[in-house]
Backbone as a chain_set.jsonl record, in Angstrom:
{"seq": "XXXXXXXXXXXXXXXXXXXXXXXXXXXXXXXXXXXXXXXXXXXXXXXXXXXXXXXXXXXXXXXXXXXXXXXXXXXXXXXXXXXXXXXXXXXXXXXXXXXXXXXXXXXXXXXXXXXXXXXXXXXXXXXXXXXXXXXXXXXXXXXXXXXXXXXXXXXXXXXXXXXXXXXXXXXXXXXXXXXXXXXXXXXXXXXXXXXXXXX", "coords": {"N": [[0.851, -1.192, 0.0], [0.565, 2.176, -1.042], [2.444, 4.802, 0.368], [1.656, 8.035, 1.986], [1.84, 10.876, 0.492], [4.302, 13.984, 1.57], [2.614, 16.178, 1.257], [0.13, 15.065, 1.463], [0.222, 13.737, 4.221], [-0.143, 16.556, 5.263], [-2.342, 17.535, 5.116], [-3.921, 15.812, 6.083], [-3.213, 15.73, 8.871], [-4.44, 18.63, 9.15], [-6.887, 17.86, 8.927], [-7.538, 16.505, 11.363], [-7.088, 17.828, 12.906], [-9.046, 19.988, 13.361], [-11.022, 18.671, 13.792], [-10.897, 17.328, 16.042], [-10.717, 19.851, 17.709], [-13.788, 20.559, 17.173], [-14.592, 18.756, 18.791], [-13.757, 19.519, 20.881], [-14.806, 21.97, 21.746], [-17.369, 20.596, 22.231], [-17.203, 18.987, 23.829], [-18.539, 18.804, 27.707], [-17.418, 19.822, 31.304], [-17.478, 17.534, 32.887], [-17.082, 15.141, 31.052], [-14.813, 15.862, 30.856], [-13.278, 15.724, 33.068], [-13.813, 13.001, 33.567], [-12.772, 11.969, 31.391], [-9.781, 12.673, 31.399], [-9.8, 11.081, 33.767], [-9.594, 8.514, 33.003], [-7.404, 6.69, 32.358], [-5.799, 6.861, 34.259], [-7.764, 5.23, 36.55], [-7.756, 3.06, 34.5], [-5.112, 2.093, 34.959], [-5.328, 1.504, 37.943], [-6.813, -0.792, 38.293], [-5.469, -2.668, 36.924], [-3.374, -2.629, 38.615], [-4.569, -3.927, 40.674], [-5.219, -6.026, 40.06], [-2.894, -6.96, 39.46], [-1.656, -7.354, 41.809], [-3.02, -9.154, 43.231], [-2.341, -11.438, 41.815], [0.312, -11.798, 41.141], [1.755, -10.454, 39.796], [4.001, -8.325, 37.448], [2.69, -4.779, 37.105], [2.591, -4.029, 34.294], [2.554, -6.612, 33.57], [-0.103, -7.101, 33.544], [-1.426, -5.458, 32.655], [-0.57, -5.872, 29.489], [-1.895, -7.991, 29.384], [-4.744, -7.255, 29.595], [-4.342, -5.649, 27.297], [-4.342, -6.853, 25.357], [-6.608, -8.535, 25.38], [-8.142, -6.547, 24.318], [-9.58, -5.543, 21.765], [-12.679, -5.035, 19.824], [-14.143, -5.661, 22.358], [-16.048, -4.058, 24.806], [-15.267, -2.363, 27.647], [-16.111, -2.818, 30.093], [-16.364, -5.599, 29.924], [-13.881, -6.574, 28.661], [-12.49, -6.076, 30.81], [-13.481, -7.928, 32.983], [-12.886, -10.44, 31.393], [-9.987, -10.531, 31.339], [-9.858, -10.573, 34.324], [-10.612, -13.345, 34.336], [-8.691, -14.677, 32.38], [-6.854, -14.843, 34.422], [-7.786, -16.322, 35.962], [-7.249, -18.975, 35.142], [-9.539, -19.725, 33.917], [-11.819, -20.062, 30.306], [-12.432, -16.632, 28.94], [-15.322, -15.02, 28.408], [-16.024, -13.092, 26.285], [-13.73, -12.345, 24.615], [-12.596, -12.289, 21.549], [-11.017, -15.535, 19.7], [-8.221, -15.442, 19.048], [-7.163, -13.317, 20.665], [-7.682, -14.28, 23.286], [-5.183, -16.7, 23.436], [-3.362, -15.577, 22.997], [-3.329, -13.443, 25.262], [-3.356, -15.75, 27.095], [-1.284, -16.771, 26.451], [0.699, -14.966, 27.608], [0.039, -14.824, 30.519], [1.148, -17.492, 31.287], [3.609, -17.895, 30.458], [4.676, -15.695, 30.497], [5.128, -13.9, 27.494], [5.283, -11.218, 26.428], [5.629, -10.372, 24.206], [3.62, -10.621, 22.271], [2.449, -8.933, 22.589], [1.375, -6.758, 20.139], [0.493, -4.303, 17.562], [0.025, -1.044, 16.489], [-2.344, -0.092, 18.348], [-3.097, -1.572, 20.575], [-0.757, -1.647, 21.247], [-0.046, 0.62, 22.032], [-2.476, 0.798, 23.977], [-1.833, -0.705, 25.954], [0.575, 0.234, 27.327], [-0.482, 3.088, 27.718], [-2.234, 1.761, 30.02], [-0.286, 0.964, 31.29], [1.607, 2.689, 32.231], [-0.112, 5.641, 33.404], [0.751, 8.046, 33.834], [3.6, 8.631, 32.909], [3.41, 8.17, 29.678], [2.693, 9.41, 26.838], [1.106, 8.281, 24.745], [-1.462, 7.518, 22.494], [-4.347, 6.061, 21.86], [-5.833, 4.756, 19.534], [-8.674, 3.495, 18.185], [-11.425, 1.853, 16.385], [-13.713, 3.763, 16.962], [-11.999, 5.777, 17.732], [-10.975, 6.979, 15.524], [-12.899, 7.046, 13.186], [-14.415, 9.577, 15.237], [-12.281, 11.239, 14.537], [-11.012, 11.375, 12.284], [-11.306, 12.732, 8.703], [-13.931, 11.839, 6.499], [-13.181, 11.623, 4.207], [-10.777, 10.508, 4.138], [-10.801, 7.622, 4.98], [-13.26, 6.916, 3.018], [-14.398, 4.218, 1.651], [-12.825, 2.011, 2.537], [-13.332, -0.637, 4.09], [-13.003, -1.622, 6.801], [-12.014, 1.307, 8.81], [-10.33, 1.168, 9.787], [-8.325, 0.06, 8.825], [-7.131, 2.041, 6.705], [-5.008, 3.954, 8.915], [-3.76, 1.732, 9.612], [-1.657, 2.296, 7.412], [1.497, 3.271, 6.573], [2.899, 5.729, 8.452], [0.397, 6.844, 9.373], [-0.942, 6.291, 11.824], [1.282, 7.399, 13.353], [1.368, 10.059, 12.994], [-1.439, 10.744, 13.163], [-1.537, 10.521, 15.986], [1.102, 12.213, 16.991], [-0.707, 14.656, 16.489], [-2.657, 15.005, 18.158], [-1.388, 15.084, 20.159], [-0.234, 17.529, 19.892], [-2.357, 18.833, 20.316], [-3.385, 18.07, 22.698], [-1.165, 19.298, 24.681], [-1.768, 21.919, 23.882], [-3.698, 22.699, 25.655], [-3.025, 21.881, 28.232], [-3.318, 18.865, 28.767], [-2.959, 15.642, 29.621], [-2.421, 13.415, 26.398], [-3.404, 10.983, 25.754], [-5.744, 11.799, 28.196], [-6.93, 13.517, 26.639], [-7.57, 11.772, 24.588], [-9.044, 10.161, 25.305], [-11.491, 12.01, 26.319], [-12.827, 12.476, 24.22], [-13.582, 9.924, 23.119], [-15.177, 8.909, 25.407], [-17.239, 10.853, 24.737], [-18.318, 11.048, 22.124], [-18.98, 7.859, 22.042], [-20.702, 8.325, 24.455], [-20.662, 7.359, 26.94], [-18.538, 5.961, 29.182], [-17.843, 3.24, 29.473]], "CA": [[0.0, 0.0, 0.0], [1.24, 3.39, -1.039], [2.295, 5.875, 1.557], [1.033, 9.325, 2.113], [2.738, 12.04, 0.158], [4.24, 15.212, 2.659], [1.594, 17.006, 1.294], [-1.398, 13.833, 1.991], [-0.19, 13.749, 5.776], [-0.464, 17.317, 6.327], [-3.445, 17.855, 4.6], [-4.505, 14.519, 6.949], [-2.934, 16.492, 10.33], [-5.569, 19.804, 9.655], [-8.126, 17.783, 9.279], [-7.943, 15.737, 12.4], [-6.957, 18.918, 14.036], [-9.995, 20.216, 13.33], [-12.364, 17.891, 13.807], [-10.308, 17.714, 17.358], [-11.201, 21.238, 18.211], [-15.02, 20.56, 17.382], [-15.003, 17.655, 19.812], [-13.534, 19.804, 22.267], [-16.123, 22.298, 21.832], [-19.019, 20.463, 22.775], [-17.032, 18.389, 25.415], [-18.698, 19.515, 28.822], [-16.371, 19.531, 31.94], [-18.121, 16.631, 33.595], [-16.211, 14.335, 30.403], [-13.323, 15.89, 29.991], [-12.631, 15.299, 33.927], [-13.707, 11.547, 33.02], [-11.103, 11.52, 30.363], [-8.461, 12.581, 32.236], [-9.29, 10.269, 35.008], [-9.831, 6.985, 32.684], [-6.051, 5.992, 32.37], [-5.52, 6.35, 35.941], [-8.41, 4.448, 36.629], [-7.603, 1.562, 34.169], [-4.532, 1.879, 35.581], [-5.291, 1.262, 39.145], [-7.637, -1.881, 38.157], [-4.428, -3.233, 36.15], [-2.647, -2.972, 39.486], [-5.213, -4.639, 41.594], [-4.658, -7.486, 39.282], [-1.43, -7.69, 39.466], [-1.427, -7.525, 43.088], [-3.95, -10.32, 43.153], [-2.035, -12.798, 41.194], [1.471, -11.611, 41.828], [2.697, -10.387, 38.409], [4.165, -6.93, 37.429], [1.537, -4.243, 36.56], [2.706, -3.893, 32.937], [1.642, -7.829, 32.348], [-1.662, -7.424, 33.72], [-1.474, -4.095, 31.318], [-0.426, -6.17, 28.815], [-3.072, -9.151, 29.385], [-5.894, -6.456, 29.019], [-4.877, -4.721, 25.991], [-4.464, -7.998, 24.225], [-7.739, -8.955, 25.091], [-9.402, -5.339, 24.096], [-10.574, -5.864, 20.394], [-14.052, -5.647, 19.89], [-14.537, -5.485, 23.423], [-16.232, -3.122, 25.725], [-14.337, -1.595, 28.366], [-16.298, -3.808, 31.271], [-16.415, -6.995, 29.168], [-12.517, -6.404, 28.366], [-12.097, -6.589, 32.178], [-14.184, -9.495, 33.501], [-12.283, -11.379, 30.552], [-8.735, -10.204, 31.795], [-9.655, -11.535, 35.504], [-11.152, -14.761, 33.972], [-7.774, -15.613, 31.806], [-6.058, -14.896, 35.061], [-8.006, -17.132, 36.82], [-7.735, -20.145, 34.355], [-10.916, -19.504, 32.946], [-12.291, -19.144, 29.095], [-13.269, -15.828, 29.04], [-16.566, -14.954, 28.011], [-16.494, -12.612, 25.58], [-13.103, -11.614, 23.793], [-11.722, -12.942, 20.619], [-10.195, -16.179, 20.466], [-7.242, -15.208, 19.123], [-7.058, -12.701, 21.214], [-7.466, -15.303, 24.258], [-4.74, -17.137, 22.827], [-2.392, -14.343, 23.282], [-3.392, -13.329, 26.553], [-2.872, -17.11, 27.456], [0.585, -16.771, 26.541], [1.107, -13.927, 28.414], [-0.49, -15.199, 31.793], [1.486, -18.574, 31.189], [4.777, -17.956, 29.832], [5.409, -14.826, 30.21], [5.457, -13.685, 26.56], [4.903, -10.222, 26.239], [6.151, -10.194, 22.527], [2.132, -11.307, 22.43], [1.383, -7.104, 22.284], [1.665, -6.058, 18.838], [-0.115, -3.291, 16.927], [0.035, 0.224, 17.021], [-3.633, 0.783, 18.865], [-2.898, -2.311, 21.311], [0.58, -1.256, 21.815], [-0.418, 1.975, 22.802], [-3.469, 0.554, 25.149], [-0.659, -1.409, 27.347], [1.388, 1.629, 27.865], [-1.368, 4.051, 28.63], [-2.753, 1.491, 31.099], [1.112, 0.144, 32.453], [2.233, 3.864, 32.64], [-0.548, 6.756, 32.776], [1.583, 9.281, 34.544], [4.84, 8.828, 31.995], [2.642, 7.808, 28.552], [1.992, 10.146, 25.687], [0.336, 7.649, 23.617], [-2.547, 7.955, 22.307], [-4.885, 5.004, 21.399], [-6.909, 5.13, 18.529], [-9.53, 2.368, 18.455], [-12.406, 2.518, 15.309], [-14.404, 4.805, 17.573], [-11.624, 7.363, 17.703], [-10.36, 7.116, 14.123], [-14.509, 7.673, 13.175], [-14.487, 10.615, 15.789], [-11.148, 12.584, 14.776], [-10.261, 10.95, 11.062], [-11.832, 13.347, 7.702], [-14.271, 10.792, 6.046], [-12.223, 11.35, 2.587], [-9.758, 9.791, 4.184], [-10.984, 6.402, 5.486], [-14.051, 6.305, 2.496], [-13.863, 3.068, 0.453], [-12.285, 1.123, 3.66], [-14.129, -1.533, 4.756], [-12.875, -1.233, 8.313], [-11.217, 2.435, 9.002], [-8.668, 0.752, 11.174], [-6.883, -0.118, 8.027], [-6.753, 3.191, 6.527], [-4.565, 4.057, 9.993], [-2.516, 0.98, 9.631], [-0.835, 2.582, 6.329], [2.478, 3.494, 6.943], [3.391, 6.686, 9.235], [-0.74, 7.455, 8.896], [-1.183, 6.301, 12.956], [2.229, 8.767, 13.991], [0.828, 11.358, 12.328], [-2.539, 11.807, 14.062], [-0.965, 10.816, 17.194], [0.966, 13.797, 16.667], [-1.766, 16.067, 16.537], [-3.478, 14.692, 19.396], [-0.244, 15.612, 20.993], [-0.155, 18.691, 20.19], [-3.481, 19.525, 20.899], [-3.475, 17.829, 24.288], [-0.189, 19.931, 25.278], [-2.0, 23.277, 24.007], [-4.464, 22.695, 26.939], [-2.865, 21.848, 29.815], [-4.21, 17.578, 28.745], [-2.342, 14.238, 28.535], [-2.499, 13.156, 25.025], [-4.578, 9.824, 26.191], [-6.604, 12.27, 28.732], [-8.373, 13.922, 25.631], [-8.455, 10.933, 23.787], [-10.8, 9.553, 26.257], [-12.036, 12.672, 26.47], [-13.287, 12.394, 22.809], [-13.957, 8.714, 23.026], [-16.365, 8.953, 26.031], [-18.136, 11.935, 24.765], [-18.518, 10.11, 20.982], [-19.492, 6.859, 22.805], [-21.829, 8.355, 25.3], [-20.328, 7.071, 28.603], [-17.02, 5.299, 29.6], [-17.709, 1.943, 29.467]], "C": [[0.887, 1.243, 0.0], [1.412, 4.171, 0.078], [1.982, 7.494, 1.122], [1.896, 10.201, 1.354], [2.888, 12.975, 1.525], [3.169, 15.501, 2.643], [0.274, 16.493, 1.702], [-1.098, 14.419, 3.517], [-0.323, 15.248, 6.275], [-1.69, 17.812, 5.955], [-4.479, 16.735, 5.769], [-3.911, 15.673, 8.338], [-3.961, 17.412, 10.136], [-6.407, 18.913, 9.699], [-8.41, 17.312, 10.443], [-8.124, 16.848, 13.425], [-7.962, 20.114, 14.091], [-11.129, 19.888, 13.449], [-11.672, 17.448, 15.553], [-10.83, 18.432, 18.257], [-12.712, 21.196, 18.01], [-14.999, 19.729, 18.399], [-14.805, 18.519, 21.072], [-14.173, 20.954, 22.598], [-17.081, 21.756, 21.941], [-18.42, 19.582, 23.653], [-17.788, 19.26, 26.653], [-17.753, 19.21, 30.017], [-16.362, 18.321, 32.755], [-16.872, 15.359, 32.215], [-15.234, 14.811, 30.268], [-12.956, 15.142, 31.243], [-12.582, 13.675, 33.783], [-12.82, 10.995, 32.107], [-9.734, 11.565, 30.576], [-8.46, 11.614, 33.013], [-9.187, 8.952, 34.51], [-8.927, 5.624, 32.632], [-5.798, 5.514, 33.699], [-6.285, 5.558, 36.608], [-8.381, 2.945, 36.479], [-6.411, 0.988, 34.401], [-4.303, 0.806, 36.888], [-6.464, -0.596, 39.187], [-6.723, -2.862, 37.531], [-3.335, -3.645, 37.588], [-2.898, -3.991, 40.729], [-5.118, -6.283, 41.211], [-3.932, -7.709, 39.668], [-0.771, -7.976, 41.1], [-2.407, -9.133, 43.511], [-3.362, -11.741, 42.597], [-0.452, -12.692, 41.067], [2.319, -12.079, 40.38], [3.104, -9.029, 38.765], [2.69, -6.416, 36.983], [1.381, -4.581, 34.961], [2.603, -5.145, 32.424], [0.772, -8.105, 32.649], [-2.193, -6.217, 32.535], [-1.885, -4.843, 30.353], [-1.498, -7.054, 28.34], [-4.43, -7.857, 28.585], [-5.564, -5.73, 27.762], [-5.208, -6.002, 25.144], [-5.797, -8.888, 23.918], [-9.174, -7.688, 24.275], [-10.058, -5.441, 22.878], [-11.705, -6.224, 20.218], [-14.667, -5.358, 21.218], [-15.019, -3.911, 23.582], [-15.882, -3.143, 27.133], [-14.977, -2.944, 30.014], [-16.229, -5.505, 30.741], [-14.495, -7.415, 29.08], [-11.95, -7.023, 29.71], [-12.168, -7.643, 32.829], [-13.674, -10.453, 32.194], [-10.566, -11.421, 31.023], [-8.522, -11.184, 33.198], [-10.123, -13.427, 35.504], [-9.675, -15.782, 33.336], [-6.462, -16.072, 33.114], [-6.046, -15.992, 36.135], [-7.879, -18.659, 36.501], [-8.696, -20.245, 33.449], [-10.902, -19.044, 31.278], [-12.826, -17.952, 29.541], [-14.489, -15.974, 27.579], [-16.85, -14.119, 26.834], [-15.343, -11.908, 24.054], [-12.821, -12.833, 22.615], [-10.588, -14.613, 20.833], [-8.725, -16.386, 19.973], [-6.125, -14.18, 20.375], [-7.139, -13.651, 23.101], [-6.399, -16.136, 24.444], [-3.098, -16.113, 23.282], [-2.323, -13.817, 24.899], [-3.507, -14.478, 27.634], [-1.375, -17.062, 27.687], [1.2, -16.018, 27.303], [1.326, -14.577, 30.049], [0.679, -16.352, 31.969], [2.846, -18.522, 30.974], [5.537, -16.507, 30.058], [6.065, -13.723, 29.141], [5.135, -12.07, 26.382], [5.039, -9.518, 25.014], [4.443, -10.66, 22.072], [1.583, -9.526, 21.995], [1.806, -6.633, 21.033], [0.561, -5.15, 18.113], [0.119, -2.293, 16.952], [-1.169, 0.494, 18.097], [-3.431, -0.623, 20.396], [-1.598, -1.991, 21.934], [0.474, 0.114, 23.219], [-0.998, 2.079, 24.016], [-2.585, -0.143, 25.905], [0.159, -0.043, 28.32], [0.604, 2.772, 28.388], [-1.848, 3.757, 29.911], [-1.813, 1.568, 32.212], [1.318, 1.435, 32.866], [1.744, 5.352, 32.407], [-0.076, 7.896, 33.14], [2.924, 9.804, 33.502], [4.239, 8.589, 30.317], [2.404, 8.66, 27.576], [1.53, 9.593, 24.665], [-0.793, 7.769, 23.628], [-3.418, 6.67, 21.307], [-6.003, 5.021, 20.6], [-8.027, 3.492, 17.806], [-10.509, 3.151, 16.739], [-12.801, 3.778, 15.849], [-13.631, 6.291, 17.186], [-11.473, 7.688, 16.63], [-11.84, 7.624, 13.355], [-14.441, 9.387, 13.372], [-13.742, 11.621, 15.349], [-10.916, 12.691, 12.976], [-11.615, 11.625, 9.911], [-12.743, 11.664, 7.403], [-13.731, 10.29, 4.666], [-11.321, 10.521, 2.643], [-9.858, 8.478, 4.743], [-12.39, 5.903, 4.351], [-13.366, 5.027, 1.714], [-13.07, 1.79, 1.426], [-13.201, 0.566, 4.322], [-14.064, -1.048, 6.384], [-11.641, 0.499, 8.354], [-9.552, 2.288, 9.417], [-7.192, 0.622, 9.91], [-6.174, 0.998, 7.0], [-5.3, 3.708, 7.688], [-3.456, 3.363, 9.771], [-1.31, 1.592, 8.681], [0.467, 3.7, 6.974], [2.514, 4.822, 7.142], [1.889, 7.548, 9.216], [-0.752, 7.512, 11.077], [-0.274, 7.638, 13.918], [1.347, 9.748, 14.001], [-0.487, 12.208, 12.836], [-2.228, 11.404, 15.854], [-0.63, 12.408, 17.713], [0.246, 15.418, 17.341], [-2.695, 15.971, 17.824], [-2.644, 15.189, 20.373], [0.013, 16.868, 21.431], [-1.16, 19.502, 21.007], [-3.85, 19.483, 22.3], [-2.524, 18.842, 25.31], [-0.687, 21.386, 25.312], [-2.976, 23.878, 25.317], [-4.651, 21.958, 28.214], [-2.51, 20.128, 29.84], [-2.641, 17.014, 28.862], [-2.798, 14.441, 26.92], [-3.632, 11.774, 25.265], [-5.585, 10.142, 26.98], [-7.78, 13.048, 27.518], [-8.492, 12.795, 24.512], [-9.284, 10.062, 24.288], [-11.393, 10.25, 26.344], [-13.387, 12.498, 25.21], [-13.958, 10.965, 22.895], [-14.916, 8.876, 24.109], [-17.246, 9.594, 25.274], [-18.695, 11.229, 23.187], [-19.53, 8.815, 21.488], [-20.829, 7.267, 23.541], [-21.703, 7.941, 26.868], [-18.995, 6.402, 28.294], [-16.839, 3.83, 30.016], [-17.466, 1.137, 28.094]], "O": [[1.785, 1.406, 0.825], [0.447, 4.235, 0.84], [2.117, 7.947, -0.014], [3.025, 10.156, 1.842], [2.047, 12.938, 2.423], [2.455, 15.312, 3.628], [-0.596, 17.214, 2.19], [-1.806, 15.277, 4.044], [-0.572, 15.425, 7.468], [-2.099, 18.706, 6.696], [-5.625, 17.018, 6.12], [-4.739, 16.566, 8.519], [-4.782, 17.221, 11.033], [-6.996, 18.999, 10.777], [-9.55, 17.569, 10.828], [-8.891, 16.912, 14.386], [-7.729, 21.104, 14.785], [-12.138, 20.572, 13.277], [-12.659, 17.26, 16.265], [-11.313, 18.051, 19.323], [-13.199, 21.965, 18.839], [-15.724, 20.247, 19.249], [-15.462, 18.366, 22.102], [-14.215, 21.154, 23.812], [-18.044, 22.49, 21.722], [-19.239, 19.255, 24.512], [-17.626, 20.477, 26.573], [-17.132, 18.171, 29.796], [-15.315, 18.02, 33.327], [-15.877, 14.848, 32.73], [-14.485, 14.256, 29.462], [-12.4, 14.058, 31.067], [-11.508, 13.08, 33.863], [-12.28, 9.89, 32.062], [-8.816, 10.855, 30.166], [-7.383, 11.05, 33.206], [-8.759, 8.101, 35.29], [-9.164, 4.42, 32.731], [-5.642, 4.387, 34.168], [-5.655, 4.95, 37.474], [-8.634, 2.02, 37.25], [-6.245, -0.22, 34.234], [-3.579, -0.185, 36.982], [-6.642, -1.274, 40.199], [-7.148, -4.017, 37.56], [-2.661, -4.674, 37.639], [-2.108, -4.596, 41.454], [-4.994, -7.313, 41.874], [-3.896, -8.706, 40.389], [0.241, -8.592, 41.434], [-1.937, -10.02, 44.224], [-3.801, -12.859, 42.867], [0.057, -13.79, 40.844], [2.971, -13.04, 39.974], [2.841, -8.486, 39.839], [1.761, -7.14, 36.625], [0.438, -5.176, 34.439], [2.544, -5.285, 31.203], [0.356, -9.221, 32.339], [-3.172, -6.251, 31.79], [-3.074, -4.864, 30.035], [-1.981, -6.992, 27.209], [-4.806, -7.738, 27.419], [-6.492, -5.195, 27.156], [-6.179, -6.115, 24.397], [-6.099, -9.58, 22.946], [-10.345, -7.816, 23.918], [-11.286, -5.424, 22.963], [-12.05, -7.399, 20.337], [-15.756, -4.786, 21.198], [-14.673, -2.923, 22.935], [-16.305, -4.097, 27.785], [-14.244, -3.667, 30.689], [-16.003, -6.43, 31.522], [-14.038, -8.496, 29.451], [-11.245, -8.025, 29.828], [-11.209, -8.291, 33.246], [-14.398, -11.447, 32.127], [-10.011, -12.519, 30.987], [-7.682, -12.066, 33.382], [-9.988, -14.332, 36.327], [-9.471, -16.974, 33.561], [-5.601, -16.951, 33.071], [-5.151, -16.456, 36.843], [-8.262, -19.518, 37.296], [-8.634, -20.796, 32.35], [-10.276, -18.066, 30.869], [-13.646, -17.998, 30.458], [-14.549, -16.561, 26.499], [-17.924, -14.352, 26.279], [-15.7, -11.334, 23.025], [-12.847, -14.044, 22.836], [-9.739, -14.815, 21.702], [-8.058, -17.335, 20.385], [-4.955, -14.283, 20.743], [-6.35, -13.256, 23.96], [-6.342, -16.544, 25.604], [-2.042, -16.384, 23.854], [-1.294, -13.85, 25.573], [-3.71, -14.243, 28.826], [-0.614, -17.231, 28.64], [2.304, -16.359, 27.73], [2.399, -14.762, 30.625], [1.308, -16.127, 33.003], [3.356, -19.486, 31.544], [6.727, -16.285, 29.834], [6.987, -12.948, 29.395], [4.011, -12.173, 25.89], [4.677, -8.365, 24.782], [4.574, -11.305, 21.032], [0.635, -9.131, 21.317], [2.85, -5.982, 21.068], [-0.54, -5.666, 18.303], [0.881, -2.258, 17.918], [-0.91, 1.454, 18.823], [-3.872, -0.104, 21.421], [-1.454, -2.1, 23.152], [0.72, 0.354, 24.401], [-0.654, 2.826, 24.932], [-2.967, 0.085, 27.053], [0.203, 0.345, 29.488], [0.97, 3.377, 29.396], [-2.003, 4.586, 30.808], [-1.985, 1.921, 33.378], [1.226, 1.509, 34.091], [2.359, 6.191, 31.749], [-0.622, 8.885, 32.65], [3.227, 10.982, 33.316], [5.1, 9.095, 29.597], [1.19, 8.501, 27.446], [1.465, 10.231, 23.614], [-1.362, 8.119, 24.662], [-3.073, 6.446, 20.147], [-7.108, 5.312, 21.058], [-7.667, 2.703, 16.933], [-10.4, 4.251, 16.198], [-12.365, 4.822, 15.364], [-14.067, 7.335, 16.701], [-11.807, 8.855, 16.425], [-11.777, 8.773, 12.916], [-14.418, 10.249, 12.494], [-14.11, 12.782, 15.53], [-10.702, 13.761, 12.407], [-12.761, 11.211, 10.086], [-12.376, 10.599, 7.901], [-13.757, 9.175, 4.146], [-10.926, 9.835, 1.7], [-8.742, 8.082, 5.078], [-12.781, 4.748, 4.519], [-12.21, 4.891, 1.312], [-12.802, 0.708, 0.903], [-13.892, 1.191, 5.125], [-14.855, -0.323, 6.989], [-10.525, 0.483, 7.834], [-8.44, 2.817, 9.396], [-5.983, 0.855, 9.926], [-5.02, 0.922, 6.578], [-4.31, 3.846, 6.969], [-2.344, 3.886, 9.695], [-0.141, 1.455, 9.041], [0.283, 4.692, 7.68], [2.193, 5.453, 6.136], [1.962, 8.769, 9.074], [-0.595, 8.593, 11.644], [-0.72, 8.449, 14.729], [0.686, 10.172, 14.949], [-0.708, 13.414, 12.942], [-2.731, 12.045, 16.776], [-1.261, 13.285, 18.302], [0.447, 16.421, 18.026], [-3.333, 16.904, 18.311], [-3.109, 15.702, 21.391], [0.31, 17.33, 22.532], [-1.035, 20.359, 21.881], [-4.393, 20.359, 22.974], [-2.903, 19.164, 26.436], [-0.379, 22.136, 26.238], [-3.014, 25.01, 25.8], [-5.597, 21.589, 28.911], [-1.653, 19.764, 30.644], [-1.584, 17.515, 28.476], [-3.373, 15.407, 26.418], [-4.752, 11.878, 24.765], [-6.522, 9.344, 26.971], [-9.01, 13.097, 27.552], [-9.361, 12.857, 23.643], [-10.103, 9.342, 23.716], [-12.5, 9.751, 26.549], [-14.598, 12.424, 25.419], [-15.165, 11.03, 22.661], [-15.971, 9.074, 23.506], [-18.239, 8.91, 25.024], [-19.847, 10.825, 23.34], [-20.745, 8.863, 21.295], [-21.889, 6.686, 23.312], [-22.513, 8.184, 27.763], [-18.51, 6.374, 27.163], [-15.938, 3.354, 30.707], [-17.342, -0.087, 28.11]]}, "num_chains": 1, "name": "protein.A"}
């Protein structure tokens, strides 16, 4: 797949960075504070794990991003404490089970691959040091021009194309730094408020 000309990705950076700045006009302060707090949150539920079954944080991190695909945010969880417990979980992928098997079991943490999974480990393992920014369908929908993902079955793979994910990182970056944010605090910000709640 071709890559972006200069001129594609910055023509791709205004737009996100504009469709950014609408989201964060009609955010009210009730979600943004929810977006800031969601890392630290899924954080502190990543640690309770890991205190529970007597791993590091960052491979109970790891367990949950690998199960996130598809999932919703409470389903994601009660599948995380299920692989930890032995248990099929109930609702994720079973590749994605499969992976977070290996993890639990072996120790494999070469098991986290993607850019949007990569990202969700590190926001969870480390939301205090993290400037990643995790872009799931939802957000790529929420932030991404539609010119630029029409004709794509799934959006996600628009994104995948080489230095397309940096790029609105990036801008999420910037935009998070111009107001005070994390970079993963307004992209939950955006993703709740899109979504409708934080689950």
């Amino acid at each position: 797949m071709s890559r972006l000309t200069p001129a594609e990705l910055g023509q791709l950076r205004r737009g996100v960075r504009t469709k950014i700045r609408k989201h964060l006009d009609a955010i009210d302060h009730e979600t943004r504070t929810l977006g800031e707090r969601w890392y630290p949150t899924a954080h502190n539920e990543a640690r309770l794990m890991a205190e529970t079954y007597g791993v590091p944080v960052d491979t109970a991190a790891a367990v949950i991003a690998v199960l996130s695909p598809r999932l919703r945010w409470s389903a994601n969880l009660a599948d995380a404490w299920s692989v930890f417990e032995g248990e099929t979980p109930r609702n994720a992928l079973e590749r994605s089970h499969r992976k977070a098997r290996a993890i639990v079991d072996h120790g494999d943490l070469d098991q986290v691959r993607g850019p949007k999974v990569t990202r969700f480990r590190r926001n969870i393992s480390d939301p205090q040091g993290s400037r990643d920014v995790t872009l799931d369908t939802w957000m790529i929908k929420a932030i991404v021009p539609e010119r630029w993902t029409f004709g794509y079955s799934d959006p996600y793979k628009f994104v995948e194309r080489v230095g397309v994910y940096d790029a609105i990182q990036a801008v999420m970056q910037s935009e998070a730094s111009a107001i005070g944010m994390m970079p993963h605090g307004l992209q939950a910000s955006i993703w709740i408020h899109v979504r409708g709640g934080a689950g």
